[in-house]
mmCIF file of the N, C-alpha and C atoms, coordinates in Angstrom:
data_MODEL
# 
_entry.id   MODEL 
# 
loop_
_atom_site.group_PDB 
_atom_site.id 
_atom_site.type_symbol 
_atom_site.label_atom_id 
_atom_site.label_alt_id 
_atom_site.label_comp_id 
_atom_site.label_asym_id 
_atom_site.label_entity_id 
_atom_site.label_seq_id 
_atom_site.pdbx_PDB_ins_code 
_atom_site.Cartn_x 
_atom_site.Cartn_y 
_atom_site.Cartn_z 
_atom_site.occupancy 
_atom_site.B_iso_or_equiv 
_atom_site.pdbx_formal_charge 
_atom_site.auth_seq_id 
_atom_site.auth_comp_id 
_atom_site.auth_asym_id 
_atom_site.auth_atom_id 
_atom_site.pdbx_PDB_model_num 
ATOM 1   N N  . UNK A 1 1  ? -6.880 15.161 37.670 1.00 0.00 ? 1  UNK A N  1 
ATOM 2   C CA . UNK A 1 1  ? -5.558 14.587 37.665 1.00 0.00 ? 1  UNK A CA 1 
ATOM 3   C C  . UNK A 1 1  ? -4.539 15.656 37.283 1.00 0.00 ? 1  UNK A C  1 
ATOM 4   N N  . UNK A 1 2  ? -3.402 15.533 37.869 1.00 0.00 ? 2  UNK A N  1 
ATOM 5   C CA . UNK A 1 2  ? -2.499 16.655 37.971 1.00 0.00 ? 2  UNK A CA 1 
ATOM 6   C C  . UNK A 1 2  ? -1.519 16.445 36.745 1.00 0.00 ? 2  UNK A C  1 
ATOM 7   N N  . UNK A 1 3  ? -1.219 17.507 35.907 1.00 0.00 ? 3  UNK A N  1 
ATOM 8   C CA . UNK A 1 3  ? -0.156 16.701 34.683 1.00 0.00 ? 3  UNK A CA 1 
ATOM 9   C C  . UNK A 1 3  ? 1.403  17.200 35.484 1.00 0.00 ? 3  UNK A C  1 
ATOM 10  N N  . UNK A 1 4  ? 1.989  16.313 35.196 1.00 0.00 ? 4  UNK A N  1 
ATOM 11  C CA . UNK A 1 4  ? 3.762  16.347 35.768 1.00 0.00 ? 4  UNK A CA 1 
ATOM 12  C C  . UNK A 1 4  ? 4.320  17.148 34.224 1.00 0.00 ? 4  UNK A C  1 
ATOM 13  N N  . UNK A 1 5  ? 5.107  17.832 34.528 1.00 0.00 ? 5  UNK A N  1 
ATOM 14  C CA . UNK A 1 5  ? 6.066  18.651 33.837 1.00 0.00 ? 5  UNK A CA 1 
ATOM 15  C C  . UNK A 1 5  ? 7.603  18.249 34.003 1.00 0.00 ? 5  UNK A C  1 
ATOM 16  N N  . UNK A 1 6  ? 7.887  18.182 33.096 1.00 0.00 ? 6  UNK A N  1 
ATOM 17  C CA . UNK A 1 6  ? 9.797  17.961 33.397 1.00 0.00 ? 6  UNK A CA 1 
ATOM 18  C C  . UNK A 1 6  ? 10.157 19.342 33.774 1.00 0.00 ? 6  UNK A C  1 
ATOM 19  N N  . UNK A 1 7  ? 11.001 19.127 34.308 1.00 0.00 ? 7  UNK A N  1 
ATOM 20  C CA . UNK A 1 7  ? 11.924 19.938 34.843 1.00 0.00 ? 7  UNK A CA 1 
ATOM 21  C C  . UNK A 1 7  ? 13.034 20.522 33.824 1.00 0.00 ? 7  UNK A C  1 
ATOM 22  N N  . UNK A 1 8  ? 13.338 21.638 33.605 1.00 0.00 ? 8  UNK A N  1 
ATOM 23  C CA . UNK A 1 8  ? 14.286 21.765 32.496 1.00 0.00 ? 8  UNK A CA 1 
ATOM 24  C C  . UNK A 1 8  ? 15.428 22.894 33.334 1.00 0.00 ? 8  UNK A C  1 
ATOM 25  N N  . UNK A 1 9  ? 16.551 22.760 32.544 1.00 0.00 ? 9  UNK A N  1 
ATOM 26  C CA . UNK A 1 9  ? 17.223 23.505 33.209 1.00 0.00 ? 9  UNK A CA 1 
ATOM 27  C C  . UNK A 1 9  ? 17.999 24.051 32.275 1.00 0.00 ? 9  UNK A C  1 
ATOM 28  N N  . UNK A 1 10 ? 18.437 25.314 32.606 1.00 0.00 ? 10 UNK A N  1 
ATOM 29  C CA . UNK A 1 10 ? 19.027 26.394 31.562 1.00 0.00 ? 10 UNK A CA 1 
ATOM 30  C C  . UNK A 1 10 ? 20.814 26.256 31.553 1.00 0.00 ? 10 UNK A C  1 
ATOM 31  N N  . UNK A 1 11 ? 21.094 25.658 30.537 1.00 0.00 ? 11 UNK A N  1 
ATOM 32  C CA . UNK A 1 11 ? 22.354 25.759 30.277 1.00 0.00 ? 11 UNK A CA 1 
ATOM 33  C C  . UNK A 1 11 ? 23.432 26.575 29.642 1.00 0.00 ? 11 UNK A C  1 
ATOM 34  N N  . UNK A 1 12 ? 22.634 27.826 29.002 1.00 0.00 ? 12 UNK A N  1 
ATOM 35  C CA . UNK A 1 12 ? 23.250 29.058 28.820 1.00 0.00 ? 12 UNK A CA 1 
ATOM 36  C C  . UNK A 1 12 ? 24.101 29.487 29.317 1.00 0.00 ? 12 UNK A C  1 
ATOM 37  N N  . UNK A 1 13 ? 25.359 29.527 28.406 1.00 0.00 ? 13 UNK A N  1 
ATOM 38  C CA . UNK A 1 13 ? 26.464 30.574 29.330 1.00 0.00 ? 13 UNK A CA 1 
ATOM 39  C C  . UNK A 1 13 ? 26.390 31.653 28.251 1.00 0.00 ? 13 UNK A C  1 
ATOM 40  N N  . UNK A 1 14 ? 27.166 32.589 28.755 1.00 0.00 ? 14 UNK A N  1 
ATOM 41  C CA . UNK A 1 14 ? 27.463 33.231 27.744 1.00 0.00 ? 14 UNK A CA 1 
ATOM 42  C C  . UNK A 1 14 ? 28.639 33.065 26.586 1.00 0.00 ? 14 UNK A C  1 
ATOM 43  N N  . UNK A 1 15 ? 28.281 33.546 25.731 1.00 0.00 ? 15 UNK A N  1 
ATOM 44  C CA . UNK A 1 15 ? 29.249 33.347 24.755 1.00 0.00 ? 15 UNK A CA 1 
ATOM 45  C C  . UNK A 1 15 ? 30.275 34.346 24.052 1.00 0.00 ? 15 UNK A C  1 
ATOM 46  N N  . UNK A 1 16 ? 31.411 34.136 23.676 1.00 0.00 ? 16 UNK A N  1 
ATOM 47  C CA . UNK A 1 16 ? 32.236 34.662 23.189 1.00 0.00 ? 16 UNK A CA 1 
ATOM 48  C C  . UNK A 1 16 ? 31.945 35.697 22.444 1.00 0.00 ? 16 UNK A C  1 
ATOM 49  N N  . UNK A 1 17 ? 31.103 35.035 21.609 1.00 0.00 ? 17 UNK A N  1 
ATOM 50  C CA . UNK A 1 17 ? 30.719 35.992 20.287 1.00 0.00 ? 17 UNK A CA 1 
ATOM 51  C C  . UNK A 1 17 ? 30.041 36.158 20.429 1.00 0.00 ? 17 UNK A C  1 
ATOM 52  N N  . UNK A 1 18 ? 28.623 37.442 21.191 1.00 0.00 ? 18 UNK A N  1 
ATOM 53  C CA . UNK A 1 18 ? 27.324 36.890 20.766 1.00 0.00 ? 18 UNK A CA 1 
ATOM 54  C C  . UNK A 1 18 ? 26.370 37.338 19.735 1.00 0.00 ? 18 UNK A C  1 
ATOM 55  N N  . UNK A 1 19 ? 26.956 37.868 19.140 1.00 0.00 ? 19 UNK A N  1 
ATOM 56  C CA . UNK A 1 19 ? 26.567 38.435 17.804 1.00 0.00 ? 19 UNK A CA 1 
ATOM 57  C C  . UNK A 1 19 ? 26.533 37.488 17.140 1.00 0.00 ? 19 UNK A C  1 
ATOM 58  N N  . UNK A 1 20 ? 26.749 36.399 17.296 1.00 0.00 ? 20 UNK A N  1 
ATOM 59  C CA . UNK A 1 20 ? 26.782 34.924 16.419 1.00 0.00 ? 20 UNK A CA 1 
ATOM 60  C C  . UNK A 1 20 ? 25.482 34.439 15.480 1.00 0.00 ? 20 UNK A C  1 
ATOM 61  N N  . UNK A 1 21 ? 24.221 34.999 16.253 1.00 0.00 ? 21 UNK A N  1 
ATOM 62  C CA . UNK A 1 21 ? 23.138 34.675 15.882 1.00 0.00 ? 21 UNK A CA 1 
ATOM 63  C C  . UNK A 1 21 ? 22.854 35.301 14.680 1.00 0.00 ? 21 UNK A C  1 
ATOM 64  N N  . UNK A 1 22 ? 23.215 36.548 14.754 1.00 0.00 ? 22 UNK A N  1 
ATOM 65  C CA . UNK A 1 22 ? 22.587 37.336 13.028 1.00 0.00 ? 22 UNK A CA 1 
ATOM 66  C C  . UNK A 1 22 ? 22.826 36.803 11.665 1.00 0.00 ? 22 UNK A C  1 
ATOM 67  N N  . UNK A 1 23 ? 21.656 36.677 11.074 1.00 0.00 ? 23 UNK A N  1 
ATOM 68  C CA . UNK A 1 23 ? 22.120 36.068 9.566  1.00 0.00 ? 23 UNK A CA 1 
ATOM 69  C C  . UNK A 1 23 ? 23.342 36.261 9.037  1.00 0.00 ? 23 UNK A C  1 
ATOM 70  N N  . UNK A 1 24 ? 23.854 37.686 8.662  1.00 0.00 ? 24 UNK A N  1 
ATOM 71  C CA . UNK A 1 24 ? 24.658 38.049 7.758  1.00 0.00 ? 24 UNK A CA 1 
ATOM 72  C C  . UNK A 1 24 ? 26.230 38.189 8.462  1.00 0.00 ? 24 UNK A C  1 
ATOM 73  N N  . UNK A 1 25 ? 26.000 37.114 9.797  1.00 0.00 ? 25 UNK A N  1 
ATOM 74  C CA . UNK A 1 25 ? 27.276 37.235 10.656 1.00 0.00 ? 25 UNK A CA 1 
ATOM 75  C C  . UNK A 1 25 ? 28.174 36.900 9.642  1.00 0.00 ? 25 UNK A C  1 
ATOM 76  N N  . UNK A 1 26 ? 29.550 36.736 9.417  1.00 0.00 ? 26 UNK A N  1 
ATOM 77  C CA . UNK A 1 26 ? 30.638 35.866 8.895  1.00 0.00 ? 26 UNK A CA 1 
ATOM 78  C C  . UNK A 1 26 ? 31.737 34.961 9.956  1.00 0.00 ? 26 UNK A C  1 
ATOM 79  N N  . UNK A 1 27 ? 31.477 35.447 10.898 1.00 0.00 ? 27 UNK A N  1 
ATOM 80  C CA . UNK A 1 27 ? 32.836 35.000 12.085 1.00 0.00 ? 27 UNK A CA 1 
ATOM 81  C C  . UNK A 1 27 ? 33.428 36.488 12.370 1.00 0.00 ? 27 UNK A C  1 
ATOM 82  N N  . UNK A 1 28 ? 34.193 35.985 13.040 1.00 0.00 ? 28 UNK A N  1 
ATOM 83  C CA . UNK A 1 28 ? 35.406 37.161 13.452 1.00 0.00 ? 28 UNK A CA 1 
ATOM 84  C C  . UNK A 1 28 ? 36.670 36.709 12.726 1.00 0.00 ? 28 UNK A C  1 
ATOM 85  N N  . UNK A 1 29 ? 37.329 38.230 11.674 1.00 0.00 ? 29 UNK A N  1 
ATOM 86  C CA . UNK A 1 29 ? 37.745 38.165 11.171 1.00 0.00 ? 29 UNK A CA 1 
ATOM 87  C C  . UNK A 1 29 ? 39.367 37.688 11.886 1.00 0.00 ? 29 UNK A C  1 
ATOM 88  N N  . UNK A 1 30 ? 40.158 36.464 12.232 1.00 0.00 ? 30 UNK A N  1 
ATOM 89  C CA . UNK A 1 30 ? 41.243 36.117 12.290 1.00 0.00 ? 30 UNK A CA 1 
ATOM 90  C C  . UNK A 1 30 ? 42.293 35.807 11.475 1.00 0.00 ? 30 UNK A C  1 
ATOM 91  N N  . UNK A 1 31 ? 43.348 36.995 12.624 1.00 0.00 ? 31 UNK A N  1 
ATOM 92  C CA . UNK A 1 31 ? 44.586 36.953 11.155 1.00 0.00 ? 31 UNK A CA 1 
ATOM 93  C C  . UNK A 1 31 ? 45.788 36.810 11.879 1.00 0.00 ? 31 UNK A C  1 
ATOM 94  N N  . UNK A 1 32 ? 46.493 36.155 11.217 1.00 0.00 ? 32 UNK A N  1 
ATOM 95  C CA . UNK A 1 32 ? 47.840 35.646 12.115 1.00 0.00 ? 32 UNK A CA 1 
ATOM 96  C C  . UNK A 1 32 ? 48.980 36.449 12.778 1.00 0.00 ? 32 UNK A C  1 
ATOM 97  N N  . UNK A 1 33 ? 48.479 37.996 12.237 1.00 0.00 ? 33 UNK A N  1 
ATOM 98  C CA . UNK A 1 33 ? 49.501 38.718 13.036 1.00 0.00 ? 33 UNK A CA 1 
ATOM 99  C C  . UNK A 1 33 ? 48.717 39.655 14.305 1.00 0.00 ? 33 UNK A C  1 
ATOM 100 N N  . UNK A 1 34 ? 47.484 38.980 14.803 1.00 0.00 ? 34 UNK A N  1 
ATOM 101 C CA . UNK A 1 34 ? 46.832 39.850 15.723 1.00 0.00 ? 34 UNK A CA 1 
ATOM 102 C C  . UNK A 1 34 ? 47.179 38.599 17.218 1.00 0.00 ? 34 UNK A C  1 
ATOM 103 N N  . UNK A 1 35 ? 48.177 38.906 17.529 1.00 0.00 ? 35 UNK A N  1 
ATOM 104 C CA . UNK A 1 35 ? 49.152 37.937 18.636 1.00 0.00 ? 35 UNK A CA 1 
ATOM 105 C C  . UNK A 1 35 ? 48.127 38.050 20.050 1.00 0.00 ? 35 UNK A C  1 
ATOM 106 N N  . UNK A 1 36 ? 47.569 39.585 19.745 1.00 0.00 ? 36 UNK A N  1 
ATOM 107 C CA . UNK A 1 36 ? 47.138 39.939 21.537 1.00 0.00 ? 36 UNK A CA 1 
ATOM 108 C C  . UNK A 1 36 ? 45.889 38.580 21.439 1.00 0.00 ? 36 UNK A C  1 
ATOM 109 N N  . UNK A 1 37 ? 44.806 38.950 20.051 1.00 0.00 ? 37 UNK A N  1 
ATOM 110 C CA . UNK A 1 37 ? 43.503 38.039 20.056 1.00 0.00 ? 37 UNK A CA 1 
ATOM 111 C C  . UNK A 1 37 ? 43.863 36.743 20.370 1.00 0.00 ? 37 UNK A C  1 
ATOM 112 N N  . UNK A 1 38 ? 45.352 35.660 19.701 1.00 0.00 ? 38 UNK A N  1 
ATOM 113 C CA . UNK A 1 38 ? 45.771 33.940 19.229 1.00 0.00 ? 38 UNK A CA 1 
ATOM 114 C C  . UNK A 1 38 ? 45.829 34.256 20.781 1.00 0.00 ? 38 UNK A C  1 
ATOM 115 N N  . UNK A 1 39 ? 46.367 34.523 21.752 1.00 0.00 ? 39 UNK A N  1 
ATOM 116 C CA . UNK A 1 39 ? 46.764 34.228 22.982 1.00 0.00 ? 39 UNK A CA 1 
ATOM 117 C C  . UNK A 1 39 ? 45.324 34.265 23.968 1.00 0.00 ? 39 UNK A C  1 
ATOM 118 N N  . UNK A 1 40 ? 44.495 35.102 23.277 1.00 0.00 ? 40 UNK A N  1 
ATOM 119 C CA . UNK A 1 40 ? 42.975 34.625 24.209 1.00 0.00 ? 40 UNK A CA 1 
ATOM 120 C C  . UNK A 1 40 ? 42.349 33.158 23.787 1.00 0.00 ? 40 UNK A C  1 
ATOM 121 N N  . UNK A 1 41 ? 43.242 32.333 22.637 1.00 0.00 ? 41 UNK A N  1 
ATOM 122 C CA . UNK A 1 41 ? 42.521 31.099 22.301 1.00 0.00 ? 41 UNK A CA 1 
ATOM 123 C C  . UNK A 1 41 ? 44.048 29.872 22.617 1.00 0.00 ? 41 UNK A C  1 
ATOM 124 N N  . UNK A 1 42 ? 44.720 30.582 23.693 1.00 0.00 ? 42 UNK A N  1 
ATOM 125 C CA . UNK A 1 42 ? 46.001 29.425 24.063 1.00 0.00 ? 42 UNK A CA 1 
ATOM 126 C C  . UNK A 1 42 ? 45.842 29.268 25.697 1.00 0.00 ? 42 UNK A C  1 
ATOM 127 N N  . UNK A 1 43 ? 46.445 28.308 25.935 1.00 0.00 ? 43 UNK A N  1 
ATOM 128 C CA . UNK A 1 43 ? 46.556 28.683 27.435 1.00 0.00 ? 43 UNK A CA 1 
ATOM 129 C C  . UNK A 1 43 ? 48.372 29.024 28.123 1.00 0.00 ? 43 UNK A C  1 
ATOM 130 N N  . UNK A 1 44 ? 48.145 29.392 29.103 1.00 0.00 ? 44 UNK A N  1 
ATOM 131 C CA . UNK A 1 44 ? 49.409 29.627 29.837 1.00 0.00 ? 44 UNK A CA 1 
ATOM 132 C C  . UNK A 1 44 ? 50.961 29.193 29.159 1.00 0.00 ? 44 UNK A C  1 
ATOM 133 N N  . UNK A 1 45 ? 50.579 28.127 28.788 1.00 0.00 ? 45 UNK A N  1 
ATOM 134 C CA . UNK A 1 45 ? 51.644 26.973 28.244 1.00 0.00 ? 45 UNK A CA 1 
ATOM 135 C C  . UNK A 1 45 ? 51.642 27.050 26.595 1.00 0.00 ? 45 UNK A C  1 
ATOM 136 N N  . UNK A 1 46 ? 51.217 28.041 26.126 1.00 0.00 ? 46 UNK A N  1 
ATOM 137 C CA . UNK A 1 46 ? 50.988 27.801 24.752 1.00 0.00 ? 46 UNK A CA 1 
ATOM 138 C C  . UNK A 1 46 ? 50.275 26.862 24.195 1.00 0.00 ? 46 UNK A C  1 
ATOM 139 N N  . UNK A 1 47 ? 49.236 26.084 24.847 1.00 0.00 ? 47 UNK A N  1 
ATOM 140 C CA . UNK A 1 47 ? 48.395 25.095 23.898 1.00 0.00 ? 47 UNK A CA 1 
ATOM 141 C C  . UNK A 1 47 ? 47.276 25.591 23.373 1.00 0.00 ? 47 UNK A C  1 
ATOM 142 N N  . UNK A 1 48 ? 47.160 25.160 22.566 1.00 0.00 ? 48 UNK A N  1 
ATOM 143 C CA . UNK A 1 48 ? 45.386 25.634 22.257 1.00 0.00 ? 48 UNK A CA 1 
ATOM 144 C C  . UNK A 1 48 ? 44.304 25.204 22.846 1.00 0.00 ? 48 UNK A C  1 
ATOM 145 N N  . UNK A 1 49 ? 43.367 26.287 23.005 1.00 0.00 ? 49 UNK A N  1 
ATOM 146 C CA . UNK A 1 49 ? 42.284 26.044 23.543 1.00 0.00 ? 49 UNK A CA 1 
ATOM 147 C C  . UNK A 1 49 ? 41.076 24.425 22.984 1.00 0.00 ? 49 UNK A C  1 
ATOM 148 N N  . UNK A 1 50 ? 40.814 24.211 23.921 1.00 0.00 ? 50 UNK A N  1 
ATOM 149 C CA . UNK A 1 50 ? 39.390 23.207 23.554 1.00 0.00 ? 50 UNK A CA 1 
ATOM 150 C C  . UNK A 1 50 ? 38.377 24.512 22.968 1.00 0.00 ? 50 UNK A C  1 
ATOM 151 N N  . UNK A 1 51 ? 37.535 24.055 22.049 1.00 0.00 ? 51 UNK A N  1 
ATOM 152 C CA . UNK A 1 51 ? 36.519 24.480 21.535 1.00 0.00 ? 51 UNK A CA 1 
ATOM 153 C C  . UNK A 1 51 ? 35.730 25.046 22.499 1.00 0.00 ? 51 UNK A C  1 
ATOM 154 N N  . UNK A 1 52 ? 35.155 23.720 23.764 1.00 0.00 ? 52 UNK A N  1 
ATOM 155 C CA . UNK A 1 52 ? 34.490 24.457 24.215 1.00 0.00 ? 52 UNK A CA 1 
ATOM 156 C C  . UNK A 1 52 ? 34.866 25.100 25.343 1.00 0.00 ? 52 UNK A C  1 
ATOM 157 N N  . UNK A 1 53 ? 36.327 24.881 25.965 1.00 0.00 ? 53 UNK A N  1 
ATOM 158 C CA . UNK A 1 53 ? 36.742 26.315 26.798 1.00 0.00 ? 53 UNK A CA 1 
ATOM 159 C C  . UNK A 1 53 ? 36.606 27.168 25.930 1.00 0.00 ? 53 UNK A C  1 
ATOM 160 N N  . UNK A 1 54 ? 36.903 27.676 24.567 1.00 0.00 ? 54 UNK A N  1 
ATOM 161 C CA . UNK A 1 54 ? 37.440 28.802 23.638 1.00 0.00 ? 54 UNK A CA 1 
ATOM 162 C C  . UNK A 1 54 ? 35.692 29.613 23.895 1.00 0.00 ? 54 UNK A C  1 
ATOM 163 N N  . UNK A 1 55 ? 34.849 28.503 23.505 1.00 0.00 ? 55 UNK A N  1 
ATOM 164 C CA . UNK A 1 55 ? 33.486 29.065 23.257 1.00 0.00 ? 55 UNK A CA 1 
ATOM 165 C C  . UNK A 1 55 ? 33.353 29.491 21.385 1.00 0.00 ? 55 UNK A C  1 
ATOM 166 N N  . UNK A 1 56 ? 34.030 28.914 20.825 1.00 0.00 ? 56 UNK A N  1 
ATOM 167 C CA . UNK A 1 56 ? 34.074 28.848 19.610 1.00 0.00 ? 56 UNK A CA 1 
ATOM 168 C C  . UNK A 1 56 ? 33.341 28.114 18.578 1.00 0.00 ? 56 UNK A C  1 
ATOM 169 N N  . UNK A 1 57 ? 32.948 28.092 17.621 1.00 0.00 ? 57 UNK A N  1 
ATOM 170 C CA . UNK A 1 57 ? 32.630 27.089 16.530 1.00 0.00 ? 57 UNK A CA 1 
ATOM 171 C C  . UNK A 1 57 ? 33.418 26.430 15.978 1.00 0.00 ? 57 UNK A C  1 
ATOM 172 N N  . UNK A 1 58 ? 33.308 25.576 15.451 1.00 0.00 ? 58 UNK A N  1 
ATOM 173 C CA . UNK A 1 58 ? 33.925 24.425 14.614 1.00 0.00 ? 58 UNK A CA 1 
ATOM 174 C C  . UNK A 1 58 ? 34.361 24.996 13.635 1.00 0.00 ? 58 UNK A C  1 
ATOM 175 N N  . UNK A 1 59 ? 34.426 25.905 12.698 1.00 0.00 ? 59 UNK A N  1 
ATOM 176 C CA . UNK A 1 59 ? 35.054 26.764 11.526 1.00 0.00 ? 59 UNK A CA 1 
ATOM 177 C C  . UNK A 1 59 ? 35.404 27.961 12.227 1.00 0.00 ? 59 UNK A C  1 
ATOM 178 N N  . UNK A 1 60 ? 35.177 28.550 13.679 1.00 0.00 ? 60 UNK A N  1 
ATOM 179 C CA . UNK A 1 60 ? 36.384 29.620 13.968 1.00 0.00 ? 60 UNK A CA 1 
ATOM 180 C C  . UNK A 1 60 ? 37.450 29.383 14.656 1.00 0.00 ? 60 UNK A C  1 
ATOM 181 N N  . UNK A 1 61 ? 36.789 27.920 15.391 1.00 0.00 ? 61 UNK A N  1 
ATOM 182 C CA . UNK A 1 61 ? 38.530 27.210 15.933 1.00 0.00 ? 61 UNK A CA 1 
ATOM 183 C C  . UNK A 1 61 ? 39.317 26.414 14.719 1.00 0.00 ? 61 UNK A C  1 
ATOM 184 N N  . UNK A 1 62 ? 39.020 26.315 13.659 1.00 0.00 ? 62 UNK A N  1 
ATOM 185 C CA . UNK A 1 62 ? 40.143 26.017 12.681 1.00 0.00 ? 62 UNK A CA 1 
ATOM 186 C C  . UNK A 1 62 ? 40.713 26.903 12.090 1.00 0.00 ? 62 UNK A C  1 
ATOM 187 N N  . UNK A 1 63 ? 39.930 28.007 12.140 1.00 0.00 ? 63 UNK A N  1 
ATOM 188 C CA . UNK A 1 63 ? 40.719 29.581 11.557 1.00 0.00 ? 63 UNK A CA 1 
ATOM 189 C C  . UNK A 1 63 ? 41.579 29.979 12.819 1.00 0.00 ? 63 UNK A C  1 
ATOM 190 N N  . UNK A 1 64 ? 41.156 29.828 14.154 1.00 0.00 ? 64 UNK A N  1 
ATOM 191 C CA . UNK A 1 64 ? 42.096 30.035 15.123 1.00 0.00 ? 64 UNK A CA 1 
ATOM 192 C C  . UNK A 1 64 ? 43.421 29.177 15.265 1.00 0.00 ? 64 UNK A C  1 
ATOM 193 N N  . UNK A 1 65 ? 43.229 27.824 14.868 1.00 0.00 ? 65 UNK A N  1 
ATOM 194 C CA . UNK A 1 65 ? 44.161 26.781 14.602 1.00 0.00 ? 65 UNK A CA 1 
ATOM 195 C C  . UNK A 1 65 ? 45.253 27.345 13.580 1.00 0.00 ? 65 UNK A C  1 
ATOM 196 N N  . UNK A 1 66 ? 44.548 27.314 12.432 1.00 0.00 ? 66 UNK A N  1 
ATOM 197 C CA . UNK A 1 66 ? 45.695 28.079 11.309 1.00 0.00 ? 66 UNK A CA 1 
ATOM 198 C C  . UNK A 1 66 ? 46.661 29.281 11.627 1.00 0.00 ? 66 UNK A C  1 
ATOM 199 N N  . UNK A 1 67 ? 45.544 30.032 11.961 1.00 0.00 ? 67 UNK A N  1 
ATOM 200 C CA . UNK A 1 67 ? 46.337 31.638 12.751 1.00 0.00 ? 67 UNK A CA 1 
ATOM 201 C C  . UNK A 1 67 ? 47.405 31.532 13.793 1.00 0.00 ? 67 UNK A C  1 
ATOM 202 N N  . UNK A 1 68 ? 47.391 30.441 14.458 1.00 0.00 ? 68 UNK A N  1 
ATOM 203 C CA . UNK A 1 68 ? 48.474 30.265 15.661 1.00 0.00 ? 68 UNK A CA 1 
ATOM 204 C C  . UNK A 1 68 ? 49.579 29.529 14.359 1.00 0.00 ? 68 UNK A C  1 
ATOM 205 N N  . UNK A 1 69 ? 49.288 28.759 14.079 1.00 0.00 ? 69 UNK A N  1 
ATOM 206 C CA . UNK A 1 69 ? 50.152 27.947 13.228 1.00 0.00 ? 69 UNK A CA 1 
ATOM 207 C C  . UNK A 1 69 ? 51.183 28.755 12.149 1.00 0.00 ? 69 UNK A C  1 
ATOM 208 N N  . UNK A 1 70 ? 50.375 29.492 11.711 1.00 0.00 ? 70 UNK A N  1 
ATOM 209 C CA . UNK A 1 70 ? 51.217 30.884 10.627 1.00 0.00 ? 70 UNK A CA 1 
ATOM 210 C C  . UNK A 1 70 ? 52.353 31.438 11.939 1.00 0.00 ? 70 UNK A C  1 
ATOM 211 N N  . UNK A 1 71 ? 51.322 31.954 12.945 1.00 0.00 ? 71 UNK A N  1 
ATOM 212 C CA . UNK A 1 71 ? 51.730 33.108 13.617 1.00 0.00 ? 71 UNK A CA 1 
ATOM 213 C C  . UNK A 1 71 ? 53.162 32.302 14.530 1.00 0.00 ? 71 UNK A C  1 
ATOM 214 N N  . UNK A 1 72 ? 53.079 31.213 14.877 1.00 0.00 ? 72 UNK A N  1 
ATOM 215 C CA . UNK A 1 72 ? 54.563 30.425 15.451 1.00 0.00 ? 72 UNK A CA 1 
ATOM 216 C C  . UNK A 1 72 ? 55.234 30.256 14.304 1.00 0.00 ? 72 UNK A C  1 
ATOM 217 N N  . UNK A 1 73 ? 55.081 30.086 13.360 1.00 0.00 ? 73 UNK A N  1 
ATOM 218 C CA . UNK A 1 73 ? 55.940 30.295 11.624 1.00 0.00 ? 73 UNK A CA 1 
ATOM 219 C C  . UNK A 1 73 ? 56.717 30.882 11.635 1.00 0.00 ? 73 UNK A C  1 
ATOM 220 N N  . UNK A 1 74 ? 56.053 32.113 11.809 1.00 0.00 ? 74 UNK A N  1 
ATOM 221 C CA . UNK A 1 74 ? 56.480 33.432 11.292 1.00 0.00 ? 74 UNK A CA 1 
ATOM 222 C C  . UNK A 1 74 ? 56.890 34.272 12.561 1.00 0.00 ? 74 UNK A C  1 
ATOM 223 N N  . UNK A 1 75 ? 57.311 33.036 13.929 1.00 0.00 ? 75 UNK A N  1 
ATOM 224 C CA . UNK A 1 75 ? 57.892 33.652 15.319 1.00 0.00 ? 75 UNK A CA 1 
ATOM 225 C C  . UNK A 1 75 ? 57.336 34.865 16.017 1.00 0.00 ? 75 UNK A C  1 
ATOM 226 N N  . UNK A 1 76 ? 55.721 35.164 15.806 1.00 0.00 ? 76 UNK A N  1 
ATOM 227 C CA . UNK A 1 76 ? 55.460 35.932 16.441 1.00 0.00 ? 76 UNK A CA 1 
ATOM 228 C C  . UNK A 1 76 ? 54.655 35.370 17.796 1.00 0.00 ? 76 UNK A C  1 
ATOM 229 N N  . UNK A 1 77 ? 54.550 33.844 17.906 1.00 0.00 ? 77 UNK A N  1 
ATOM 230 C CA . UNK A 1 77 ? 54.055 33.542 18.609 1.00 0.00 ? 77 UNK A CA 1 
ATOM 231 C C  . UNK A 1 77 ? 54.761 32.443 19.587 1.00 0.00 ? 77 UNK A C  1 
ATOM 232 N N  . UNK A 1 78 ? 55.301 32.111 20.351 1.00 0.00 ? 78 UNK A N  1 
ATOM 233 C CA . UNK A 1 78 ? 56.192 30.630 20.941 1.00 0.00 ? 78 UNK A CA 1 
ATOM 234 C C  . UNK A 1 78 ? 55.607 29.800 20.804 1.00 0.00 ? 78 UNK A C  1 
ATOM 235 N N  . UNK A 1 79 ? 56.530 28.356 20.507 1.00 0.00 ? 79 UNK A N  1 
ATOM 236 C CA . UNK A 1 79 ? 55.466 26.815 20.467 1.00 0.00 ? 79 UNK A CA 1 
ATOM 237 C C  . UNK A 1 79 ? 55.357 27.196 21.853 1.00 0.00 ? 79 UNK A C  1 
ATOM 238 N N  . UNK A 1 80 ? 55.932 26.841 22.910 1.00 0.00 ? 80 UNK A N  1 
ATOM 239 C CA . UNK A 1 80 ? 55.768 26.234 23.957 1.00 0.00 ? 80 UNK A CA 1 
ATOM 240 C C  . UNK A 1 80 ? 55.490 27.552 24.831 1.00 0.00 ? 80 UNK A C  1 
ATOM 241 N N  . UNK A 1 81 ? 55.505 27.632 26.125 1.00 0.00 ? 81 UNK A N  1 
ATOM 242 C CA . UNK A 1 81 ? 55.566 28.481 27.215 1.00 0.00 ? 81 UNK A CA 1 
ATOM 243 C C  . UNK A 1 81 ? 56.489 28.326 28.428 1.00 0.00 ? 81 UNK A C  1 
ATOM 244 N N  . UNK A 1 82 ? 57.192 29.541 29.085 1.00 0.00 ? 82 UNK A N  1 
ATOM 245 C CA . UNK A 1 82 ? 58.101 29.513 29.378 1.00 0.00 ? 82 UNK A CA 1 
ATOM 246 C C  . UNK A 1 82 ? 58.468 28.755 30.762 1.00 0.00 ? 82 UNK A C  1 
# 
């Protein structure tokens, strides 16, 4: 008798970070005046990214959250888009 196997399929993309895996990772260090990095986690229009367009974690998209938030504060960044 023949055994059936599921079928599995690879959902791997790549990821942002992929250094993510190493123990002694911390994140990537985000800081509100690095404008070029906040604009790889906005889109066109100035919104913020979804998590999982960003390819982020749940504690580096709230550090990315904050960092835009300082960084439109402190006018280095626009609410909106033009």
């Amino acid at each position: 008798m023949a055994v059936k196997r599921k079928k599995t399929r690879s959902n791997r993309k790549a990821r942002r970070f992929p250094e993510r895996g190493n123990v002694d990772w911390q994140g990537p260090l985000i800081d509100y005046k690095e404008t070029e990095l906040l604009r790889k986690f906005t889109t066109s229009s100035s919104k913020m990214m979804s998590r999982k367009r960003a390819g982020t974690s749940t504690r580096e998209q709230e550090a990315v959250k904050l960092a835009v938030k300082y960084a439109r504060f402190m006018a280095l960044m626009p609410y909106r888009g033009i």
